[in-house]
C-alpha positions as CSV (number, residue, x, y, z in Angstrom):
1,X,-23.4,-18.8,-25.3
2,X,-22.8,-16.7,-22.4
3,X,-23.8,-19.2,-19.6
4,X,-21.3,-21.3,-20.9
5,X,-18.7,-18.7,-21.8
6,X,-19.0,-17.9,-17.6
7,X,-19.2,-21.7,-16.4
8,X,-15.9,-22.1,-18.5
9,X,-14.6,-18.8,-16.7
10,X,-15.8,-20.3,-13.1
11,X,-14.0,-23.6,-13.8
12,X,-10.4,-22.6,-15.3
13,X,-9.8,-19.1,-14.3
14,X,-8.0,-19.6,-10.9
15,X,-6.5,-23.4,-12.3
16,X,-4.3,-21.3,-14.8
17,X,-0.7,-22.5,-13.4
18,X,2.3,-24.1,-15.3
19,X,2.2,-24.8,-19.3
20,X,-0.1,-22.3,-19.8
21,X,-0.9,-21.3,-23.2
22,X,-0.3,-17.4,-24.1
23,X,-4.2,-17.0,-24.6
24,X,-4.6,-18.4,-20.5
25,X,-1.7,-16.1,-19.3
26,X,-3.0,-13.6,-16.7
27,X,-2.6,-9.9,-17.5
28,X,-3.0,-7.8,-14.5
29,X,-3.6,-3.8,-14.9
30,X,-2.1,-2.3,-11.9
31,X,-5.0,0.2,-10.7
32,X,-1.9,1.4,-8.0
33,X,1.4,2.5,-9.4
34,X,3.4,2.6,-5.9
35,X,4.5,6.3,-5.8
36,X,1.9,8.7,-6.3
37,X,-1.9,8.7,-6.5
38,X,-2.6,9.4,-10.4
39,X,-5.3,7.9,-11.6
40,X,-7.1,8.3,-8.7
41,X,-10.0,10.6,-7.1
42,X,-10.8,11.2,-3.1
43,X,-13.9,12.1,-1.4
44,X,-13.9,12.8,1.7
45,X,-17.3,13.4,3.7
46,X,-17.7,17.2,4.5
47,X,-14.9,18.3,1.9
48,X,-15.3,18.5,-1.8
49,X,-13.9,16.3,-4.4
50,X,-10.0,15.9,-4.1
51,X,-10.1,17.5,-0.8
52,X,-7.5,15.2,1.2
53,X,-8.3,16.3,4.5
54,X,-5.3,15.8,6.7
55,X,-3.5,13.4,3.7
56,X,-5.9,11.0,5.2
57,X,-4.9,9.1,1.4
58,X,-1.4,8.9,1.1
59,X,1.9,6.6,-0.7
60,X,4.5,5.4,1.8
61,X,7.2,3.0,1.2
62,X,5.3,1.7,-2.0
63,X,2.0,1.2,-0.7
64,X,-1.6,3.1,-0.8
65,X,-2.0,4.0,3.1
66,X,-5.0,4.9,4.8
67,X,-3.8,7.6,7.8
68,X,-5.2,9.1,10.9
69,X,-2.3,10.8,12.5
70,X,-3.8,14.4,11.2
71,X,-7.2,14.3,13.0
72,X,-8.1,15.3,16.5
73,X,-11.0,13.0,15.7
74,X,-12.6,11.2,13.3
75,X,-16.0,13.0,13.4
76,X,-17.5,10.9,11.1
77,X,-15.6,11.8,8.4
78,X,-16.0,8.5,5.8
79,X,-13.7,8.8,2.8
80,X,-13.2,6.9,-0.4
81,X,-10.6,6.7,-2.9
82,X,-11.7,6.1,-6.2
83,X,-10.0,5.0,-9.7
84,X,-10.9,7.3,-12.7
85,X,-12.2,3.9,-15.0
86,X,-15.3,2.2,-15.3
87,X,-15.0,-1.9,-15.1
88,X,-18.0,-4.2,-15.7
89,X,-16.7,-7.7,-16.2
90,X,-13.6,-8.1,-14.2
91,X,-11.5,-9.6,-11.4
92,X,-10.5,-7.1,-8.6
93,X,-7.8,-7.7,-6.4
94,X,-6.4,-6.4,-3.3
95,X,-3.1,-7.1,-0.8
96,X,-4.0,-5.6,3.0
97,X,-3.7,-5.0,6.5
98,X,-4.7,-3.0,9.1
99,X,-2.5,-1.6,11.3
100,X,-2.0,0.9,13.9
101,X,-4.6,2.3,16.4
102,X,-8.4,3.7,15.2
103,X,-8.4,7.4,14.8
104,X,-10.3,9.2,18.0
105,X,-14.0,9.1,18.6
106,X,-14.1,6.0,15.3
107,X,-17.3,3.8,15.7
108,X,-16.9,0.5,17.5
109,X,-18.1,-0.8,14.4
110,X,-15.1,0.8,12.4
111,X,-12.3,-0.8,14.3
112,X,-10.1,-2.7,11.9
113,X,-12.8,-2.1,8.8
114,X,-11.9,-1.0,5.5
115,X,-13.8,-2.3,2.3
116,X,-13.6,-2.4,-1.7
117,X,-16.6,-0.9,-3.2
118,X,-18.0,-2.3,-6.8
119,X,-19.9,-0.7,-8.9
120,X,-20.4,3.2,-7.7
121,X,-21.6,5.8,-8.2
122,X,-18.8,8.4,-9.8
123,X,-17.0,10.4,-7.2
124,X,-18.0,13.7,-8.9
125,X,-21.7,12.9,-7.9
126,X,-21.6,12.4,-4.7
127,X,-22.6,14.6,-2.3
128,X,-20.6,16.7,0.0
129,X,-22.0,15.2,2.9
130,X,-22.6,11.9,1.7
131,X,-21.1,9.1,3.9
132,X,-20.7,6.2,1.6
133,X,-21.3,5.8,-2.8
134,X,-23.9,3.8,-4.0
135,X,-22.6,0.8,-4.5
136,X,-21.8,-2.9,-3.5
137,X,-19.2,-3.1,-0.4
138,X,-16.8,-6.3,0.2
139,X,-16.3,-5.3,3.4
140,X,-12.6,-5.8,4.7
141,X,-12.3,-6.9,8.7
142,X,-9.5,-8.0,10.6
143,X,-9.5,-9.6,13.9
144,X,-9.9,-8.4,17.5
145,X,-7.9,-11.1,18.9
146,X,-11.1,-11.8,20.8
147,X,-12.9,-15.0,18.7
148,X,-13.9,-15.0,14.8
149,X,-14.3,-12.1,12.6
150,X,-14.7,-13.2,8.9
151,X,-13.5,-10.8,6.0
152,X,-14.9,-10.2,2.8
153,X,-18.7,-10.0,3.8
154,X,-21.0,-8.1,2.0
155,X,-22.4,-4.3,2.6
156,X,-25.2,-2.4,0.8
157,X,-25.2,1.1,1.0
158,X,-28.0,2.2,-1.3
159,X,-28.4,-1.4,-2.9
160,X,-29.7,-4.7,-2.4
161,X,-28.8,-8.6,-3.7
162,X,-30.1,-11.7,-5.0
163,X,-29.2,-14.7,-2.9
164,X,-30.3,-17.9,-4.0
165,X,-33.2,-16.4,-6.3
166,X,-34.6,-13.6,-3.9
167,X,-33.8,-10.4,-3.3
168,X,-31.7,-10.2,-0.2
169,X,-32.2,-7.2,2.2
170,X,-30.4,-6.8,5.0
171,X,-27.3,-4.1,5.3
172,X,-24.6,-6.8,5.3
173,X,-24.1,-10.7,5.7
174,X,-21.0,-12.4,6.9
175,X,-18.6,-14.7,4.5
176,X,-17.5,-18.1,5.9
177,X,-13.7,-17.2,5.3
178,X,-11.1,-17.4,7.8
179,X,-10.3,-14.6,11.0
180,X,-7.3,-12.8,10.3
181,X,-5.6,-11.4,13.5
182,X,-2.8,-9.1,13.8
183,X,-1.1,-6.8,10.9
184,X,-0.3,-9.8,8.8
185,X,-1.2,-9.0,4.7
186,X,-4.6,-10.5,3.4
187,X,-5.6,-11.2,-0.4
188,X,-8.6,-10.1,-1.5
189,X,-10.1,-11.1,-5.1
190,X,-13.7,-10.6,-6.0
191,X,-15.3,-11.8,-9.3
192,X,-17.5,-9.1,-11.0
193,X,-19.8,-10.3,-13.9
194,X,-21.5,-7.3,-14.5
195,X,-25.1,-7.4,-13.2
196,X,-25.5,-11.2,-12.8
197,X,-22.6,-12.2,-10.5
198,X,-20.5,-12.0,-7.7
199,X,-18.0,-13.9,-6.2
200,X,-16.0,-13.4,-2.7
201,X,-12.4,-15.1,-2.9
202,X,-10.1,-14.9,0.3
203,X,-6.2,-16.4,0.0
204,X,-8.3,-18.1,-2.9
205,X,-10.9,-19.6,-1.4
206,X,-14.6,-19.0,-2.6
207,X,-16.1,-17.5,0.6
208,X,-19.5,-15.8,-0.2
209,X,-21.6,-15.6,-4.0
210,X,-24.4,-13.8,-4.7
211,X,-26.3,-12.3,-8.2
212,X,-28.0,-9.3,-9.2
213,X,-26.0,-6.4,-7.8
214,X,-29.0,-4.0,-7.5
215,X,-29.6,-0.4,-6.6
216,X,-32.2,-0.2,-3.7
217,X,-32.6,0.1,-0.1
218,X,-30.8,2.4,2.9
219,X,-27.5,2.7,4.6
220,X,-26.7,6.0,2.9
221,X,-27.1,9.6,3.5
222,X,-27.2,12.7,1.9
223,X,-27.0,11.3,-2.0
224,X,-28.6,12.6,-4.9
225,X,-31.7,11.0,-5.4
226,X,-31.2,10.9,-9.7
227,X,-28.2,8.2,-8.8
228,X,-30.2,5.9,-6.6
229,X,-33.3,4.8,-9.2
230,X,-34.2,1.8,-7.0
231,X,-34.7,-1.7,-8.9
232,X,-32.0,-0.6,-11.6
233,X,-29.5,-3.5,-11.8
234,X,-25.9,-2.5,-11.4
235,X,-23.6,-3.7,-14.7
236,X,-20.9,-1.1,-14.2
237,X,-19.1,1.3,-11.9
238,X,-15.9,2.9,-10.5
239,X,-13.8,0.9,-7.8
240,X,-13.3,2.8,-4.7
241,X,-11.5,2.0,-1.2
242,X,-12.3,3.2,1.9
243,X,-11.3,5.1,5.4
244,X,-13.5,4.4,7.5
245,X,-11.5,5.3,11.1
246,X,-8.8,2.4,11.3
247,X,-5.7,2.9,9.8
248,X,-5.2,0.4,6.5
249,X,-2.5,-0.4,3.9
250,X,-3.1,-1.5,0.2
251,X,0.3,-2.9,-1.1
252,X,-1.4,-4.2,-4.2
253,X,-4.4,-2.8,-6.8
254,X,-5.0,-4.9,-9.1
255,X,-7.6,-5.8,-11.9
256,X,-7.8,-8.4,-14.6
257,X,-10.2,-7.8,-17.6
258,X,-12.7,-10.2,-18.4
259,X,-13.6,-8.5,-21.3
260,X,-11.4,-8.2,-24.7
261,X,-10.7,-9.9,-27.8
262,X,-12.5,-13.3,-28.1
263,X,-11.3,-13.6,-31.8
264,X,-8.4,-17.0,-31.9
265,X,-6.3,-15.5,-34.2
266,X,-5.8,-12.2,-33.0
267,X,-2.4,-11.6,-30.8
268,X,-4.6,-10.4,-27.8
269,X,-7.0,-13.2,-27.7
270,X,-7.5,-14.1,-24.3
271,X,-9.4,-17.6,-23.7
272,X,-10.9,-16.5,-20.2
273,X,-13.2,-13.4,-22.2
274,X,-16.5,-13.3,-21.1
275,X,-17.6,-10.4,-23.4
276,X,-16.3,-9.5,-26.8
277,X,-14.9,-6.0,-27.8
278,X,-14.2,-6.8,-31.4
279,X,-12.7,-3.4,-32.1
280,X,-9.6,-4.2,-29.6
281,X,-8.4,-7.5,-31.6
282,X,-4.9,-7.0,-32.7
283,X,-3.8,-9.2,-35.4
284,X,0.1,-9.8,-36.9
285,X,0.8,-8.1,-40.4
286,X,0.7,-10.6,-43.4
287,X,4.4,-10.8,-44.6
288,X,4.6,-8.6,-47.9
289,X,2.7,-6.0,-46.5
290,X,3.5,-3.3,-44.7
């Protein structure tokens, strides 16, 4: 039931356009409201929980901004934003660019690099002098100008894969989308299905998939070894966004559930549920009673 609950999801989801029915109508929770950062937890490397070193996080003109103009230099100091809720099955979705110059002393690496990371670790956990959660990273690029950089690869800090039924190793792999010079604004969507898939969408185009979003291998330091029991699949976590040296703007934060009320006559019924949460169905008042 649930292969073809997701094979239905894979083929209709993003074809949902005119004379749709109310059950196929899109309903976007806005992670970012546009004028403050409720909702929201930072952690910065070398400063404790909600410590915003310099306002490195910050709301201009209606957008999440990532900012450098308070350091002398970056020093290594990775930071994460993270939202307060746990998601599972879901569709994340973000509006950016990069803009500006990198903050002093930034890795080459780090120029024009942000990224969304699935599935962490929660913010309070982490430790003070941990560079990156555990957790899956879509890694956000934009060009040099100087030939092809894609956007929307894949990162592991503290996990591992599956691609194409092994486990996949490596620290990160390209996508196959587009190179995306300049400050111009990008669309990011990834597809989370809990612990069995993941899909890479850029402008809406399918650019990278793999499965079993896993904790495992390196590329992090200075965690807690109780959050990183390697082999455990990963079928939850907190969405985070990152600083990673360049300045970035988010102008948009958005997820859609995939989970809900799968019951037809309910008023919240939503035909593009891949998991049911019975206890959430809404259903209209029979007339006599009140």
């Amino acid at each position: 039931m649930k292969k073809r609950l997701i094979t239905s999801l894979l083929l209709g989801l993003s074809c949902m356009t005119f004379g749709q029915k109310k059950s196929d109508t899109k309903e976007w929770e806005q992670l970012f409201n546009g004028k403050n950062l409720d909702g929201w937890d930072i952690k910065i490397r070398h400063y404790d929980l909600n410590d915003n070193f310099a306002n490195t996080f910050r709301v201009k003109d209606g957008k999440l901004v990532v900012s450098y103009d308070g350091y002398d230099k970056f020093d290594e100091k990775f930071g994460h934003i993270f939202y307060k809720k746990k998601f599972s099955n879901y569709i994340i979705a973000t509006e950016y660019r990069f803009v500006g110059e990198q903050a002093p002393e930034g890795p080459g690496w780090a120029y024009r690099n942000s990224g969304i990371m699935l599935h962490c670790q929660p913010a309070a956990s982490m430790g003070k002098d941990q560079d990156f959660p555990i957790s899956i990273e879509v890694q956000l690029l934009g060009g040099s100008g100087k030939g092809e950089r894609t956007t929307c690869n894949l990162c592991t800090p503290g996990t591992n894969v599956e691609m194409n039924g092994k486990l996949f190793t490596p620290h990160c792999i390209n996508s196959k989308s587009k190179t995306y010079d300049g400050d111009q604004w990008v669309r990011a969507e990834v597809m989370v299905l809990s612990d069995s898939l993941v899909r890479h969408y850029v402008n809406g185009e399918m650019v990278l998939e793999y499965q079993k979003p896993q904790v495992g291998g390196g590329n992090v330091d200075a965690y807690n070894p109780a959050f990183k029991p390697d082999g455990k699949l990963l079928n939850e976590g907190y969405i985070s966004l990152q600083s990673e040296s360049h300045p970035v703007e988010f102008r948009k934060v958005e997820v859609l559930q995939l989970e809900g009320c799968m019951d037809p006559k309910a008023l919240n019924y939503k035909s593009y549920f891949i998991k049911s949460l019975p206890n959430t169905c809404k259903y209209a008042k029979k007339k006599g009673k009140k």
